[in-house]
Structures are given as C-alpha cells and as structure tokens.
NUNU-142783 format. One record per residue (C-alpha): x, y, z; residue in three letters. Coordinates in steps of 0.05 Angstrom, whole numbers, padded with zeros to 5 digits, always signed. Example, Ala and Ser with C-alpha at 12.3 -4.5 7.8 and 13.67 -1.06 7.14 Angstrom:
residues 2
+00246-00090+00156Ala;+00273-00021+00143Ser;
This chain:
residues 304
+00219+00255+00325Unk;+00163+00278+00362Unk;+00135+00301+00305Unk;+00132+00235+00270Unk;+00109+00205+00333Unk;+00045+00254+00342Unk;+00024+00246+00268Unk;+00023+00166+00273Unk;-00017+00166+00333Unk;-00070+00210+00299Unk;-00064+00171+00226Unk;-00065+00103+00253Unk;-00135+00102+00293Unk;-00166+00139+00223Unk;-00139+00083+00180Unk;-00155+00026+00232Unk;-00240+00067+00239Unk;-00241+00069+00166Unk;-00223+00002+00150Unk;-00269-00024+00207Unk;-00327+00013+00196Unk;-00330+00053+00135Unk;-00365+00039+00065Unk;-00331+00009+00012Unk;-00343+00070-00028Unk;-00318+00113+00031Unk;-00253+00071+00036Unk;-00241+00073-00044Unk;-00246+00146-00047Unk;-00202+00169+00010Unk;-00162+00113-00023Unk;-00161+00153-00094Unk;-00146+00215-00054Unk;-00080+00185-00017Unk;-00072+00156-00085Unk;-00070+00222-00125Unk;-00030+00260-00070Unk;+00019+00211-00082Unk;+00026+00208-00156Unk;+00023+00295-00156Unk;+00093+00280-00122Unk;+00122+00226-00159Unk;+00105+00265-00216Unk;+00138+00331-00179Unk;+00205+00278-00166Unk;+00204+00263-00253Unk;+00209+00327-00262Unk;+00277+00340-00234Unk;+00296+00276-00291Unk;+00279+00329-00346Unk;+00219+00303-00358Unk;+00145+00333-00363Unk;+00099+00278-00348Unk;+00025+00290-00383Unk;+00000+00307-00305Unk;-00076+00332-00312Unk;-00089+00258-00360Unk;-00058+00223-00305Unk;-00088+00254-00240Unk;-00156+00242-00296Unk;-00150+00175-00304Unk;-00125+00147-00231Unk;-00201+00195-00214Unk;-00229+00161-00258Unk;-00205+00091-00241Unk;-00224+00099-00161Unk;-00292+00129-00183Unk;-00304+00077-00219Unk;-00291+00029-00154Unk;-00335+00076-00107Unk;-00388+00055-00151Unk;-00380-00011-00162Unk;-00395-00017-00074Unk;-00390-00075-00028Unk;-00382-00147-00046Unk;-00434-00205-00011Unk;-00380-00253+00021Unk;-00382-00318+00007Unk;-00409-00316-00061Unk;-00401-00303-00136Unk;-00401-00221-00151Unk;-00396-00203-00223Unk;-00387-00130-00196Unk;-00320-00159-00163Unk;-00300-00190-00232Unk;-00319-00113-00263Unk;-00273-00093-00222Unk;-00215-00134-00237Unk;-00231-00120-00309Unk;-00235-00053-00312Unk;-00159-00048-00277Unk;-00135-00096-00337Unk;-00170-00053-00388Unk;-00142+00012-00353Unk;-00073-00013-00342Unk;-00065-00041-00412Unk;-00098+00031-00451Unk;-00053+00073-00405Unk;+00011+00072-00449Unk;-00029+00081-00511Unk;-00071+00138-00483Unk;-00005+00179-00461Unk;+00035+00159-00522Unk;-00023+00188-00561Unk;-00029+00255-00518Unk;+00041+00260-00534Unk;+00029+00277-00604Unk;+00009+00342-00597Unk;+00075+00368-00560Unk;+00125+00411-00592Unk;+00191+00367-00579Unk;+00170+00298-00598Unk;+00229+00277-00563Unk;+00193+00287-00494Unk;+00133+00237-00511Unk;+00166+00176-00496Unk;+00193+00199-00428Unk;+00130+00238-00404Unk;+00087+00176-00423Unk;+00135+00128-00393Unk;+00137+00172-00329Unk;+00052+00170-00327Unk;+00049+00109-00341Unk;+00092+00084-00286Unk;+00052+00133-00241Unk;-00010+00100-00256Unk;+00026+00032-00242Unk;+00062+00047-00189Unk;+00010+00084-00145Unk;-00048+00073-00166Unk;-00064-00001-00188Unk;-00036-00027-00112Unk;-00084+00034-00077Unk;-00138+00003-00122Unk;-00113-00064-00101Unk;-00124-00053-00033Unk;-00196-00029-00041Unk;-00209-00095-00080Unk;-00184-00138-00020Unk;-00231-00103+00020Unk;-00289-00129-00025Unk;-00258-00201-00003Unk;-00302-00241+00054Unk;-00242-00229+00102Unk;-00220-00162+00072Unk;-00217-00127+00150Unk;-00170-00178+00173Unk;-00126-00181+00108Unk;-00118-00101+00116Unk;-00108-00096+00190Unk;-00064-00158+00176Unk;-00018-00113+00123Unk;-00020-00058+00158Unk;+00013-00091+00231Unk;+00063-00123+00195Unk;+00087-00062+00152Unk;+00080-00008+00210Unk;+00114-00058+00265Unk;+00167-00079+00212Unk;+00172+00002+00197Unk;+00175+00017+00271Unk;+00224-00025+00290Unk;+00270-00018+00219Unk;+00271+00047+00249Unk;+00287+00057+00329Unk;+00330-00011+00319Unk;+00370+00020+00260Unk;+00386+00082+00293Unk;+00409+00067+00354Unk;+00440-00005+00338Unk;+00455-00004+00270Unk;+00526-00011+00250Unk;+00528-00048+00175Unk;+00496-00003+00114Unk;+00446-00039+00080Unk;+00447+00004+00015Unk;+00492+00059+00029Unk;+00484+00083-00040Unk;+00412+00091-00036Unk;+00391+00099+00038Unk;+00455+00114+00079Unk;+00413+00112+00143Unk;+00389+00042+00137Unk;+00432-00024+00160Unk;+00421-00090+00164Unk;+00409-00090+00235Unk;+00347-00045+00229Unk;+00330-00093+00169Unk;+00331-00155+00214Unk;+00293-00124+00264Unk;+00232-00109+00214Unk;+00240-00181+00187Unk;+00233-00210+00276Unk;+00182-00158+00284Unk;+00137-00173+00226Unk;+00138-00238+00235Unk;+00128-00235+00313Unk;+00073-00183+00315Unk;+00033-00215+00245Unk;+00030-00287+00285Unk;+00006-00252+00347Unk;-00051-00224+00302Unk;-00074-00294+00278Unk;-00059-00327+00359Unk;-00109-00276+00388Unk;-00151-00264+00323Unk;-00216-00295+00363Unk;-00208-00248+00432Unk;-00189-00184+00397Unk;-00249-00189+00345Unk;-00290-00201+00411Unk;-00267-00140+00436Unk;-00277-00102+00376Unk;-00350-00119+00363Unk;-00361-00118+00442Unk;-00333-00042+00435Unk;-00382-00022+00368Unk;-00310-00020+00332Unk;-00335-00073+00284Unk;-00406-00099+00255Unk;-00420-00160+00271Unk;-00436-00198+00212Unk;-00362-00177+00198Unk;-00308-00231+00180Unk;-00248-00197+00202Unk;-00221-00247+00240Unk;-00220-00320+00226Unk;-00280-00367+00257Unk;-00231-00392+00297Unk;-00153-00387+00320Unk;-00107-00443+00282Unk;-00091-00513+00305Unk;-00039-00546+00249Unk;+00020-00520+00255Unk;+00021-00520+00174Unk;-00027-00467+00180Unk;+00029-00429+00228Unk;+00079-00431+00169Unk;+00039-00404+00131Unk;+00025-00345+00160Unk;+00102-00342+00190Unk;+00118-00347+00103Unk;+00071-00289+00081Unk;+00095-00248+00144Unk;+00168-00258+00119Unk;+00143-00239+00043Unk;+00112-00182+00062Unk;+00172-00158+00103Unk;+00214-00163+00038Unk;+00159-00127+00002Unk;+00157-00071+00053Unk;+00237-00056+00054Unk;+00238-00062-00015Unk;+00191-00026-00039Unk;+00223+00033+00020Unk;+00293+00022-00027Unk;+00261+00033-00087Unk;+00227+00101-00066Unk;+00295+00130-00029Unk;+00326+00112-00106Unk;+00277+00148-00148Unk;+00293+00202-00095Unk;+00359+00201-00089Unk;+00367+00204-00159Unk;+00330+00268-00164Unk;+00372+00292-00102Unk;+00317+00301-00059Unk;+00303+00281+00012Unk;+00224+00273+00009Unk;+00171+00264-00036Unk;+00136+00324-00002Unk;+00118+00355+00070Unk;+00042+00348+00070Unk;+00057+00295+00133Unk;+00097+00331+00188Unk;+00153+00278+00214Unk;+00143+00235+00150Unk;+00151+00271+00096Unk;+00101+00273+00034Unk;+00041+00218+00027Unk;+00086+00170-00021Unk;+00141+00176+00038Unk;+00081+00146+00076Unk;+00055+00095+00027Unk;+00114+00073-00010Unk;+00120-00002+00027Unk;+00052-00011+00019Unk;+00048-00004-00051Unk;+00105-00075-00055Unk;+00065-00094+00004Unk;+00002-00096-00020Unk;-00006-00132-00085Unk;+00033-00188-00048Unk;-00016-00190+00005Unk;-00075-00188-00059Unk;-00038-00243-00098Unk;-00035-00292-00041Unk;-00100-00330-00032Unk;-00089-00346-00114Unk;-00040-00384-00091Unk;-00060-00413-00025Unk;-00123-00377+00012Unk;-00122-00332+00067Unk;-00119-00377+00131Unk;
C-alpha cells in the first residue's frame, strides 16, 4: 500500500510537467518508451500461451512508429496541418503492413506452425499498445490537446482511485470473479460517481485553475488547455457528464481485459518495474480503452 501510494505521488506531477510544458517531440518519445516497456511484457505474458512472438521486429517498428511522431513536432492550433494528416496516415499505413510484415518474417522459422500465432501475438502488440500511446501524442497536437489529456487522465486515476479504496473496504458483489476476484461492483460504481464527479469539476473550474497554472509558470500562455470560458447550457453539461461515463467504461474495461490476458497466463503482473503497481502495462492498461475514446470524440461532437 504504501508503496503504491509513494510511486503515484512521484509519477503523477512527471506526467501532469510533461504534458504541461514539454515538447511534442519530448512527450512522443517518453511516450514510445512507456510504449515499448509495455509491449516487452505483453510479449513476456504470450509467451507463457506457447507462443514466440517475432519481438526485436516489433519493439522495431512501434521505434519506428514514435520516431516517426517526434519528428513530425507540434501542430499550429486552429488551422490546417498536413504534418497532422502525415501523422494519421502513417498509423493507417503502419497498422495495415503490420500483419503482412510479421506473417512474412514468419517464413523463415523452422515450425511453420508458430507463424500464425507469433504474428497474431505482434500484431496485437502493436495494436494494443502502441496505436492508443501514439494516439495520445496525436491529441496533444490538437488546439486543446493539454486539457483533453489532463481531462483523461482525472477521470481514469480518480475512477482508478476510488475502484480501488471503495472496492476493498466496501465491496461485497464480484464483478468478474473469474477474471479479477478482487473487483466488485461496488468499487465499479464508485469509479463510474467519481469519474463523473471529479471530470465535471475539471470543466466548472477550467477558467480559475488554468489561471493558476499560467500565474504559477506551470503552463505557457498562449496555451489552450482550458476552454475560453466555463459552460453555460446545460447541453454542454451532458456532454461532458456522457464522455465522463464513456470513459469510465473504457477505463474498467480495458483493466478486465488486461487481468484476462493475465490470468490466463497465470500470472499476477505484467512486470515489477513500478513498485506498488506492478509492470508499466499494469499502469497503462485503462488508458489504452481510454484513450482512443477520448481521440474519437470530437469526430463525433467536438471537445466542449
């Protein structure tokens, strides 16, 4: 416990500086490194399925991928950048060649009944892990980028925070028993209330806290992290109460889905490099639901 506790009050202020104040190129390649430690252990969990996933062509490509966004840079907000719309292509172009790429490296191995599954299980790496870290860099590039990321992150750590402390000393009804034995509905209800609570909070006092920030040096200030000003229809409040809620969903599921893929190789974490959390996909794995969610959104409606 204290442990977990110590680690997230150093992580969090590093996240929260970078995404304030660093370079786009800065923030894609510590985002390609979190990226890679995570897919080194996914890979590590495949094995224990049987399977030998092609690992130096997929660490190579996921490098190459988040290169490729460090030097692309920042976007001008407000306006047309064809260096944005590079972007987007080259992850189309990447995420469509992958299978063929590792189908075709497969060729070369002795047992020709391992290509499929090694492919399958790079593939997915590269999918799974790398395309929403990549994601995340790209809403950076977006003229409210800051806000959108501090945005994800509150309501995936409060949801997280609360799933937690809630769950263990109130939960009483499994949620997946099967899967996650320690999580209940309880704790699940209490990420859901606390998402939603702390992510309208965010929008309420967007205008004061982005005072603060700039006030402080935490944030430039031609910056749009914050919206120009706080909301007045209350249409614009369901909206914000609607993503919250998606997000949430996101978040636990894409939590499930990681305790399943260990599970099934009858493991309890992905790794150790964070003590109290586990390995760096442990950390990560309801952001990666999280986040193309969050990327997808203003398709539909626009960030408010």
């Amino acid at each position: 416990m204290i442990q977990r506790i110590i680690t997230a009050l150093v992580l969090i202020p590093l996240v929260l500086l970078l995404i304030l104040r660093a370079p786009i190129a800065v923030l894609a390649v510590v985002a390609g490194i979190v990226a890679l430690l995570a897919i080194r252990e996914f890979l590590e969990l495949t094995r224990y399925y049987g399977v030998e996933p092609f690992t130096t062509a997929t660490y190579f490509s996921a490098a190459v991928f988040f290169a490729r966004i460090a030097l692309i840079g920042s976007r001008t907000p407000g306006k047309l950048d064809l260096r944005f719309l590079d972007l987007g292509l080259a992850t189309i172009l990447l995420a469509v060649l992958a299978p063929f790429v590792f189908l075709t490296l497969g060729m070369n191995r002795e047992r020709l009944s391992l290509i499929y599954p090694a492919a399958a299980a790079s593939v997915f790496a590269f999918a799974y892990i790398a395309i929403p870290m990549v994601l995340l860099v790209d809403i950076s590039m977006s003229p409210k980028g800051a806000f959108a990321l501090i945005f994800l992150m509150v309501v995936v750590w409060s949801g997280d925070i609360f799933a937690y402390f809630i769950g263990k000393s109130m939960g009483r009804h499994k949620m997946s028993p099967r899967i996650s034995p320690k999580k209940t509905w309880e704790g699940g209800v209490a990420s859901l209330a606390a998402s939603v609570g702390f992510g309208t909070l965010l929008f309420h006092y967007s205008v004061p806290i982005s005072e603060f920030l700039q006030a402080h040096g935490l944030m430039a200030k031609h910056s749009q992290f914050f919206p120009p000003g706080p909301w007045t229809h209350e249409s614009e409040t369901w909206r914000v109460v609607l993503l919250c809620i998606v997000l949430n969903i996101a978040a636990q599921l894409g939590d499930l889905v990681e305790s399943a893929i260990k599970r099934g190789a009858d493991v309890k974490d992905s790794g150790s490099i964070l003590p109290g959390h586990g390995g760096m996909l442990d950390r990560i794995d309801a952001m990666l639901f999280a986040i193309p969610v969050l990327w997808i959104y203003p398709v539909w409606h626009g960030l408010p």
